[in-house]
VODO-249963 format. One record per residue (C-alpha): residue number from 1; residue in one letter; x, y, z. Coordinates in steps of 0.02 Angstrom, whole numbers, plus 32768, in hexadecimal, padded with zeros to 4 digits. Layout:
BEGIN
     n   res      u      v      w
   NUM     a      X      Y      Z
...
END
This chain:
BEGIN
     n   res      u      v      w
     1     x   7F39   8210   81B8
     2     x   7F11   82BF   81EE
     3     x   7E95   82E5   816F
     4     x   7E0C   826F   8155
     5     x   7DE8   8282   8083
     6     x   7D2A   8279   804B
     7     x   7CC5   82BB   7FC5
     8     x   7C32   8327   800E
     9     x   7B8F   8324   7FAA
    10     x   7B85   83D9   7F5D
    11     x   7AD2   83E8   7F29
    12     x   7A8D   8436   7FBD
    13     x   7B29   847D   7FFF
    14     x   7B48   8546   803A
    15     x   7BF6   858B   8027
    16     x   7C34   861A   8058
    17     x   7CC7   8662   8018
    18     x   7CFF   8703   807D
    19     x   7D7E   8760   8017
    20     x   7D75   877D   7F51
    21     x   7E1D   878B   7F19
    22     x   7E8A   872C   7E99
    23     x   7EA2   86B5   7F29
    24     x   7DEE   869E   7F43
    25     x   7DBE   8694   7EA0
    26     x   7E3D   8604   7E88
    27     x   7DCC   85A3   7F0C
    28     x   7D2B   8603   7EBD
    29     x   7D5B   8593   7E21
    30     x   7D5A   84E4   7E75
    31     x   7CBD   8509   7ECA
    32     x   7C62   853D   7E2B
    33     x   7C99   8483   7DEB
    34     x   7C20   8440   7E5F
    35     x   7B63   8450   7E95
    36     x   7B78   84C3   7F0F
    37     x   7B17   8577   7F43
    38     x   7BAC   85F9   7F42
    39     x   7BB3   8699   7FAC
    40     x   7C3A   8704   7F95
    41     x   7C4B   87A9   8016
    42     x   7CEA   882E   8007
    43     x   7CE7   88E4   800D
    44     x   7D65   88D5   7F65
    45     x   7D4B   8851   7EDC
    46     x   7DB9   8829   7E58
    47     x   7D91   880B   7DA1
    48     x   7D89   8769   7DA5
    49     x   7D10   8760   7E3B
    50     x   7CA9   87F5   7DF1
    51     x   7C82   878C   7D3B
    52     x   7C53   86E9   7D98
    53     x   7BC3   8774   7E05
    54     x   7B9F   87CB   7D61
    55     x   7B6A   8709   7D1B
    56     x   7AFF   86FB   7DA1
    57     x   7B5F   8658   7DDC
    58     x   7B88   869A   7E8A
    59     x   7B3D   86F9   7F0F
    60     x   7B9A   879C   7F2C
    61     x   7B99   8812   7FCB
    62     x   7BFD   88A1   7F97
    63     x   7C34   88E6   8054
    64     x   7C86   88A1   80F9
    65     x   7C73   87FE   812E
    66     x   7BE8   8801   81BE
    67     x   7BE3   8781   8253
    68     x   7B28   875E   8207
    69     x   7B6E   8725   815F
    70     x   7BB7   8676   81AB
    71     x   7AFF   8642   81D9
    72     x   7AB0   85BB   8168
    73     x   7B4D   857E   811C
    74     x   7B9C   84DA   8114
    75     x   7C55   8510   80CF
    76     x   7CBA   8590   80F3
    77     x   7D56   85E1   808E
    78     x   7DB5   866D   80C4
    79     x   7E1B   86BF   8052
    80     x   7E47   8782   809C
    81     x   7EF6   87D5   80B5
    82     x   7EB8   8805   8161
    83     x   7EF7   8783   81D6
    84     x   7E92   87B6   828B
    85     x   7DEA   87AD   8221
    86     x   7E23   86F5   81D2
    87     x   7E51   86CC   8290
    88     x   7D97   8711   82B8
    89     x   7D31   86B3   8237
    90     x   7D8F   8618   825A
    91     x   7D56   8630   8301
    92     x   7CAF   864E   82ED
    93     x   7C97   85C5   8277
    94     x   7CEA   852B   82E9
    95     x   7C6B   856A   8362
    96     x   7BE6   8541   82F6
    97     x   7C22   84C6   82A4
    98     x   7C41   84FD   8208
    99     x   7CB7   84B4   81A6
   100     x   7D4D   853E   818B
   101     x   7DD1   8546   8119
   102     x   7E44   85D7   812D
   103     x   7EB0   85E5   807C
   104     x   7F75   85BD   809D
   105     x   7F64   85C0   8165
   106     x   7F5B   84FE   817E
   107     x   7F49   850A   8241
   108     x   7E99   8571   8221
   109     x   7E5D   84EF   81AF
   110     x   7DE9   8465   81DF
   111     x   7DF2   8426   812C
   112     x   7E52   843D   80AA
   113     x   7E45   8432   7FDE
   114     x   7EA5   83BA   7F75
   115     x   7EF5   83B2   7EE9
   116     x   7E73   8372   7E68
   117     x   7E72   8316   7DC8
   118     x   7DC8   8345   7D70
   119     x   7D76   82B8   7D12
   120     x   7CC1   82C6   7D40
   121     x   7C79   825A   7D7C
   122     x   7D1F   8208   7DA8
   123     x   7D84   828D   7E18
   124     x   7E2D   8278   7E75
   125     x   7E6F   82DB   7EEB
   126     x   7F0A   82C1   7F3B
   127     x   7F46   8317   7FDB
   128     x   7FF4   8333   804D
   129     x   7FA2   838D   80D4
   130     x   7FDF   842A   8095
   131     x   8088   8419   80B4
   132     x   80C9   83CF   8009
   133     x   806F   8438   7F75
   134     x   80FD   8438   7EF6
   135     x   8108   8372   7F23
   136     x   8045   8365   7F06
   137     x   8055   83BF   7E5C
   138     x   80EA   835A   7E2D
   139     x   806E   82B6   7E4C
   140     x   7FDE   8312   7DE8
   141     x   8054   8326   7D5E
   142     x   8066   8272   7D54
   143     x   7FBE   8222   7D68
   144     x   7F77   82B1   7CE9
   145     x   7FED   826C   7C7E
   146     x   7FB8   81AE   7C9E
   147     x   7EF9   81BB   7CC0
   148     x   7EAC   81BF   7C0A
   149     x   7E47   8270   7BD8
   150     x   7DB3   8219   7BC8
   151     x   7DA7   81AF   7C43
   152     x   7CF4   8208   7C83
   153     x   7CB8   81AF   7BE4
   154     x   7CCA   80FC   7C5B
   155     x   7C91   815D   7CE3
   156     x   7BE0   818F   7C8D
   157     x   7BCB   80DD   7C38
   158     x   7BD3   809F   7CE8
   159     x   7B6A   80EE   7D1D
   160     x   7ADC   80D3   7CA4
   161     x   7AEB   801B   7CC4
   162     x   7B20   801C   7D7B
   163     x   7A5F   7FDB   7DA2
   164     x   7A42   7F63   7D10
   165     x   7AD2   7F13   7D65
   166     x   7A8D   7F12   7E14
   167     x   79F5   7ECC   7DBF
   168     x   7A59   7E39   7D7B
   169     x   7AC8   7E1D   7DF5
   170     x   7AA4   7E00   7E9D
   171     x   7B48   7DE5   7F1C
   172     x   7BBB   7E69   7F19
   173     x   7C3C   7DF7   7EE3
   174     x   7BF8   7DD3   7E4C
   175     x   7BE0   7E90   7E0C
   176     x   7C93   7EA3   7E43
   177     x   7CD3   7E1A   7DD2
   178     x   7C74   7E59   7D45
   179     x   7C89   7F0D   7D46
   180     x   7D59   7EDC   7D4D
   181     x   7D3C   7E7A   7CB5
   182     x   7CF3   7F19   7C62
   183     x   7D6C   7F87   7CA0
   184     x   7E00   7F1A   7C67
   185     x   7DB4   7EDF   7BCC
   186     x   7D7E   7F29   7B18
   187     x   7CE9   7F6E   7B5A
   188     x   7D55   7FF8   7BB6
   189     x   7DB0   800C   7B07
   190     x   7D0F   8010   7AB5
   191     x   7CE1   8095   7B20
   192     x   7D81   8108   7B1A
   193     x   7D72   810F   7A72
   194     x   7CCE   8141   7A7D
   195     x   7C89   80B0   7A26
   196     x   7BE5   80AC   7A8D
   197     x   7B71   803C   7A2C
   198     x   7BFF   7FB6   7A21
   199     x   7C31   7FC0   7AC9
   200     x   7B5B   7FC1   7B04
   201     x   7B57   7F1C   7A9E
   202     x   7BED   7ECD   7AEF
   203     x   7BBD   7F00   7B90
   204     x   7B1C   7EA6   7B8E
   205     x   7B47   7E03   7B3E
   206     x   7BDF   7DF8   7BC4
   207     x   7B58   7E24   7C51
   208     x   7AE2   7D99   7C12
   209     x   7B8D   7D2A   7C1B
   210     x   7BAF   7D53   7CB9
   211     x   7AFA   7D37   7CFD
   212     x   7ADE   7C8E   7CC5
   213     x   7B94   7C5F   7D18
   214     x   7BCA   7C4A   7DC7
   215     x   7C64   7CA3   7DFA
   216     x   7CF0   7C3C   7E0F
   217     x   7D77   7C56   7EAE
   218     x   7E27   7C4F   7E96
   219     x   7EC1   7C53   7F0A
   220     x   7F75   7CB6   7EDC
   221     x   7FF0   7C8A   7F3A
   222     x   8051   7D27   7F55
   223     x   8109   7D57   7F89
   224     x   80F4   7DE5   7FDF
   225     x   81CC   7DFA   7FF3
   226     x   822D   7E3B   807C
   227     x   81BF   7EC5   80C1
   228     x   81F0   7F6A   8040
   229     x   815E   7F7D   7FE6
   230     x   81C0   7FAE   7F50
   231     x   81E7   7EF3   7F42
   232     x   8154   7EBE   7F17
   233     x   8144   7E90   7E5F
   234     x   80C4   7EDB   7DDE
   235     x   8045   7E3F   7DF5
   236     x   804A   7E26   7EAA
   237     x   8011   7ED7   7EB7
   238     x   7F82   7EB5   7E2C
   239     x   7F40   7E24   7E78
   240     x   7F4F   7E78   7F30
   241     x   7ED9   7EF2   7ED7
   242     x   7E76   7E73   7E9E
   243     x   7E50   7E09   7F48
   244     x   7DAC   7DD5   7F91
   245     x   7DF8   7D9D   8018
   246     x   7EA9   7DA4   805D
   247     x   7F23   7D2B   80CA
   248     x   7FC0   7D7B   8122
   249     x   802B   7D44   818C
   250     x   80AA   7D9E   8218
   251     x   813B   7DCD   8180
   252     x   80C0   7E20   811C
   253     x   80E3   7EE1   813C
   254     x   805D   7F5B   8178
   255     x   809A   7FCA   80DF
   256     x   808D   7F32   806B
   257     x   7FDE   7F0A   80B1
   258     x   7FAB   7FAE   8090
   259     x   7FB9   7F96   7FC6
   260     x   7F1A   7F10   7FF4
   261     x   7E73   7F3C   7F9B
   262     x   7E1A   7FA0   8023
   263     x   7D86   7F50   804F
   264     x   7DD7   7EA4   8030
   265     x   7DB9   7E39   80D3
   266     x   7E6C   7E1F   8131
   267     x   7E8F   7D83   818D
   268     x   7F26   7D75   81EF
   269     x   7F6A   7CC2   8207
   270     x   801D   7D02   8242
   271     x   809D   7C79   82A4
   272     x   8108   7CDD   8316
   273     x   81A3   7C9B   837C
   274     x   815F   7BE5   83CB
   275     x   80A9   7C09   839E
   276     x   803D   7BE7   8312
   277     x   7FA8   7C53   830E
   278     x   7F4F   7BE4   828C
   279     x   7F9A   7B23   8276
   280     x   7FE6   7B13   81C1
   281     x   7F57   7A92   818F
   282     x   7ED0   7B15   81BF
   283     x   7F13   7B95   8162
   284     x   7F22   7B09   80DA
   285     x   7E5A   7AEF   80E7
   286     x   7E41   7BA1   8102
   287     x   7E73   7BCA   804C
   288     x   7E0B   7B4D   7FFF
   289     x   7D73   7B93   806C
   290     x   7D72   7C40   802B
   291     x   7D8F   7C0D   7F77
   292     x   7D06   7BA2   7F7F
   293     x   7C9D   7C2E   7FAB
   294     x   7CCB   7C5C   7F08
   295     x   7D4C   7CD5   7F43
   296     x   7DF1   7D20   7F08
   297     x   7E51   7D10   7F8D
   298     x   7F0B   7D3E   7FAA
   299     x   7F8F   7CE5   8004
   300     x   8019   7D72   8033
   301     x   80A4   7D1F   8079
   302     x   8141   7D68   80AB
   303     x   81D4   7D49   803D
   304     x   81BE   7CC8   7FB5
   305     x   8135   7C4F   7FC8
   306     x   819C   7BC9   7F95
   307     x   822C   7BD2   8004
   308     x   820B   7BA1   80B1
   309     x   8165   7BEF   809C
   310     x   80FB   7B3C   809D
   311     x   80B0   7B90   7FF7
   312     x   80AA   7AD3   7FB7
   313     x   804C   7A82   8037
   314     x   7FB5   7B06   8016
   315     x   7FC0   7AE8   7F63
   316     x   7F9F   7A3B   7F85
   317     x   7F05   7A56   7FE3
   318     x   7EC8   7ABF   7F53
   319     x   7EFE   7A3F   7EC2
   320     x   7EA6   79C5   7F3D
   321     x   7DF6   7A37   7F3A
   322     x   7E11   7A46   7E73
   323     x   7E1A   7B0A   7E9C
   324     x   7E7B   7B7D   7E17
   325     x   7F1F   7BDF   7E53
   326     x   7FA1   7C48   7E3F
   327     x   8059   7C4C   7E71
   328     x   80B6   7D07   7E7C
   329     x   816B   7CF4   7EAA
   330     x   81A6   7D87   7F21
   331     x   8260   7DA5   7F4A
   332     x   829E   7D2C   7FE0
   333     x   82E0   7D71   807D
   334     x   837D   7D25   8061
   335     x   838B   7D8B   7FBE
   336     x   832D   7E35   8011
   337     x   83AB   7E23   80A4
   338     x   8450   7E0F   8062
   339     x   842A   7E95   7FCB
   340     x   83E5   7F2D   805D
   341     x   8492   7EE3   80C8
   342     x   8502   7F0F   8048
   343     x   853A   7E59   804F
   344     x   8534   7DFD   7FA8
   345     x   8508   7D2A   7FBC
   346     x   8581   7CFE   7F33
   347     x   8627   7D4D   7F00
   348     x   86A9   7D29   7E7E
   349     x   872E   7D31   7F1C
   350     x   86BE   7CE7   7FAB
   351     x   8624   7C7C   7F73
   352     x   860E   7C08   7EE9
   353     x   8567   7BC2   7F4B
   354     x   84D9   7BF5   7FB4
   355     x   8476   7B80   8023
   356     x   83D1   7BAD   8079
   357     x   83AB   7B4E   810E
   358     x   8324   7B49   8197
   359     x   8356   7B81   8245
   360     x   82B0   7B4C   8294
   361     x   82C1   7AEC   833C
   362     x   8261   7A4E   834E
   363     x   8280   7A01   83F4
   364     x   830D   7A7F   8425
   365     x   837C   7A29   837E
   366     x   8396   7A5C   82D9
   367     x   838B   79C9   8260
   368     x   8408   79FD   81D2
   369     x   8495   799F   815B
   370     x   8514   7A10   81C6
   371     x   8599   79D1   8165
   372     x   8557   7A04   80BC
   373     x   854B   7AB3   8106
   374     x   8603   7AB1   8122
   375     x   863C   7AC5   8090
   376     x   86DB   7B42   8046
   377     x   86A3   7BDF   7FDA
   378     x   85DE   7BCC   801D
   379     x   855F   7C35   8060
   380     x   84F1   7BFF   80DA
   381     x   8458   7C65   8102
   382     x   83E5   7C15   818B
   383     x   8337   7C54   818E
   384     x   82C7   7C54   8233
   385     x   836E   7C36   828F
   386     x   8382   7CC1   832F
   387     x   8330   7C35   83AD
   388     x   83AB   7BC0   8368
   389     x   844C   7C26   834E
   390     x   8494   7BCE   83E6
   391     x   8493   7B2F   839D
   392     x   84B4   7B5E   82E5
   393     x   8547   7BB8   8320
   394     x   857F   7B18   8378
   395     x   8552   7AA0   8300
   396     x   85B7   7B02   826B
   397     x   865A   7AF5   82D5
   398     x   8649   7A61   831B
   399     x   864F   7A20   825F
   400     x   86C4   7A76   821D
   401     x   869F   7B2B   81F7
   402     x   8724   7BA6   8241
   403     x   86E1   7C08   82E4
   404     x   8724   7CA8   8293
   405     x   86B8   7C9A   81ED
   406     x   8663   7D28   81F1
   407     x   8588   7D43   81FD
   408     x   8514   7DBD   81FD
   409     x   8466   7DD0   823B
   410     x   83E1   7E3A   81E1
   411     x   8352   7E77   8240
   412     x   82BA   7EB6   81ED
   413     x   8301   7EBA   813D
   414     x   82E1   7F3D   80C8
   415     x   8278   7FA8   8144
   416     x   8297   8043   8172
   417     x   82BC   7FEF   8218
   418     x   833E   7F70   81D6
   419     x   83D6   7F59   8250
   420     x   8474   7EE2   8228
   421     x   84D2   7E92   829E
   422     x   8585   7E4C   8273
   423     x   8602   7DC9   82CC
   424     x   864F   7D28   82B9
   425     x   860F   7C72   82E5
   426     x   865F   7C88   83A8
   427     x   8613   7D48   83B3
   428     x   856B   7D57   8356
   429     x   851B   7D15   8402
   430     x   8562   7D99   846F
   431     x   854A   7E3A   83DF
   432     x   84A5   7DE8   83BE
   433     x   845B   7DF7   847E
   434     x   84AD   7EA5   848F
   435     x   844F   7ED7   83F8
   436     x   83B4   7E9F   8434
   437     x   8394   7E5B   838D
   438     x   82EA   7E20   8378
   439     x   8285   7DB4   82FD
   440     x   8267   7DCF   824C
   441     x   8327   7DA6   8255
   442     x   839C   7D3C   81CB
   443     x   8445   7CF8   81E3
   444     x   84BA   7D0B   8154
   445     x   8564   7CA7   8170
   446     x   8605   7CA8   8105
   447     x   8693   7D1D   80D0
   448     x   8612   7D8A   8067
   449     x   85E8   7DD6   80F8
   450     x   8680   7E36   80ED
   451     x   865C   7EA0   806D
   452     x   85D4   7EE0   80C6
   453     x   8636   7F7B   80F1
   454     x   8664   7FB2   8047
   455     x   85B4   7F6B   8009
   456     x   8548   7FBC   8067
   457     x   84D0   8023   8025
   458     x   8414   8043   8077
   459     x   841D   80B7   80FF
   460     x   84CE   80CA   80F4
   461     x   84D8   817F   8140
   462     x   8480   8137   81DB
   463     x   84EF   80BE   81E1
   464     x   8555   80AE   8276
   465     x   85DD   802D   82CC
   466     x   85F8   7FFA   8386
   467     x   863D   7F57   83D2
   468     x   862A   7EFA   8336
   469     x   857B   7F3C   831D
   470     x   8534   7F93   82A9
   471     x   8473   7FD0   828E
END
């Protein structure tokens, strides 16, 4: 992030705009929205400019801009069709200091203005870093259309409470749960509709509610998918927005953990390859600490919670401690895999079944009814399986499965840096350690993997195939 986004407090601020165009006057406009003391200075002034002086609601110095004229100010615009003296003020101005925006010359800027949704006192602004305006309208366009005209109505009301609240309410988590409550409730409705004595009376009866209760905590359990963010379903995301605290392990995606309530605190309890970070049992107790804080906290697990994701042993713990929860299903690896592969799990012409299976080593073995794996028109897709491919591989044949069915190995599914690997039983091992493929990996074995190269889809123009491989 190039450019850090904040909202300056205006009330004491000096601008200067040099230039008084149409292009300044554009900027002229925004400023005038705020608290801020305005000087204008151009030897030419347009219309525009010239009514906003003739209001008296900006300072204007009708002549050449002077070296003088940059002392005392706080913000700087530059808005002239003469390019050495925009070089020259920009110059002057990092010297001292000065904030300087130079209008459509991003590399003179050391800030720039977004694009800004006006619903004072709520305000949006939205930026690309100047290089994607049409794209910024386009995104204008649709929050205008989705944030509600009156919204500042909620905004004001508040406000005029925000302290009676404070008063009331004393942990932070507290005020957050109620002010959510408002804000997803009738009250809000009330106050949209601009029903103010209504909403005023529901407000206080459901603050006097709140203060005479203690908030509860909670746990969701939360499938956080394969790693595309775009997985994630419509209530994972709410209640992501919603957490207190939040619980994540090593498949949970940077992008996906971005979606997290800011100032939620993050606990990582990831297990990589042979190492647990935090034992199961911890992470078990862990949950049940935080909600006993009275917290809301979130368990984001990649994949689905439920499969292979020991989602029922922490429910347990909870049901144990009488604590309330939540279960959000995400889309398996097995299913996020195969669909970004191009390799469908069943088929009419290949696979009447599908079998998950564990390929976690416990004392260098793989405990598994290898025979029931074995079976005609199935698909087998082993999870946690690259440190065991050896033996799967073996196992497979030595019970019966033909050393030419064919497998495939999915690295880092659905990401942008998703590579598939494809073989048979006798060759996966060989493509695999030329590949260099690397956990997050999943193993998807049967003749469905064959119509991976009419299948697939994602990233198909950077598809390419060597040696068997293909990435």
């Amino acid at each position: 992030m190039r450019y850090f986004p904040i909202f300056i407090d205006t009330q004491k601020l000096e601008c200067l705009v040099v230039g008084a165009g149409e292009v300044a006057a554009r900027k002229i406009e925004l400023l005038l929205k705020t608290s801020a003391t305005i000087t204008v200075v151009a030897p030419w002034v347009c219309n525009t400019v010239q009514r906003f002086a003739d209001e008296g609601r900006i300072n204007l110095l009708n002549r050449p801009f002077e070296q003088t004229d940059i002392e005392h100010k706080d913000l700087i615009f530059v808005a002239t069709d003469d390019s050495a003296l925009n070089v020259s003020i920009h110059q002057m101005a990092s010297a001292k200091k000065i904030l300087v925006n130079v209008v459509d010359n991003t590399p003179l800027c050391q800030f720039i203005t977004p694009t800004i949704i006006d619903r004072s006192p709520i305000v949006i602004a939205i930026s690309s870093g100047g290089v994607a305006p049409v794209l910024l309208r386009y995104l204008r366009q649709k929050l205008e259309s989705w944030i509600p005209q009156n919204i500042s109505r909620l905004g004001s009301f508040s406000e005029k409470f925000r302290e009676t609240v404070k008063l009331k309410l004393k942990s932070v988590v507290e005020r957050r749960y109620f002010w959510e409550e408002v804000m997803d409730g009738p009250i809000a409705e009330q106050v949209l509709n601009g029903n103010h004595q209504q909403a005023e009376e529901m407000f206080v009866q459901t603050l006097h509610a709140h203060g005479n209760s203690q908030a509860q905590g909670e746990v969701y359990l939360v499938g956080a998918g394969p790693g595309d963010p775009d997985l994630l379903t419509f209530k994972a995301l709410r209640l992501m927005q919603k957490a207190d605290v939040v619980v994540y392990d090593r498949l949970v995606s940077k992008e996906i953990l971005e979606l997290v309530r800011r100032d939620a605190e993050k606990i990582y309890v990831g297990k990589a390859k042979s190492k647990h970070t935090l034992p199961q049992q911890e992470i078990n107790e862990l949950l049940a600490q935080e909600a006993l804080k009275g917290n809301r906290v979130v368990r984001l697990k990649g994949g689905d919670p439920f499969i292979f994701g020991r989602g029922g042993e922490e429910l347990a713990t909870l049901v144990k401690h009488n604590i309330r929860f939540q279960v959000v299903p995400g889309i398996t690896a097995a299913t996020g895999a195969a669909s970004y592969a191009g390799i469908p799990l069943t088929h009419r012409d290949h696979a009447q079944s599908v079998v998950f299976a564990t390929g976690h080593l416990k004392d260098n073995t793989i405990d598994l009814d290898w025979p029931a794996l074995v079976q005609k028109s199935q698909t087998v897709v082993f999870y946690m399986g690259l440190t065991g491919l050896p033996i799967i591989c073996h196992n497979l044949i030595a019970h019966g499965m033909s050393k030419d069915t064919p497998i495939a190995m999915v690295e880092s599914a659905t990401l942008s840096t998703q590579r598939v690997v494809t073989g048979t039983l006798e060759t996966i091992q060989n493509i695999a350690e030329e590949a260099q493929i690397k956990p997050p990996s999943l193993i998807i074995i049967g003749s469905v993997v064959t119509l991976r190269d009419s299948l697939n889809w994602y990233q198909l123009e950077q598809t390419t195939e060597l040696s068997g491989v293909s990435s």
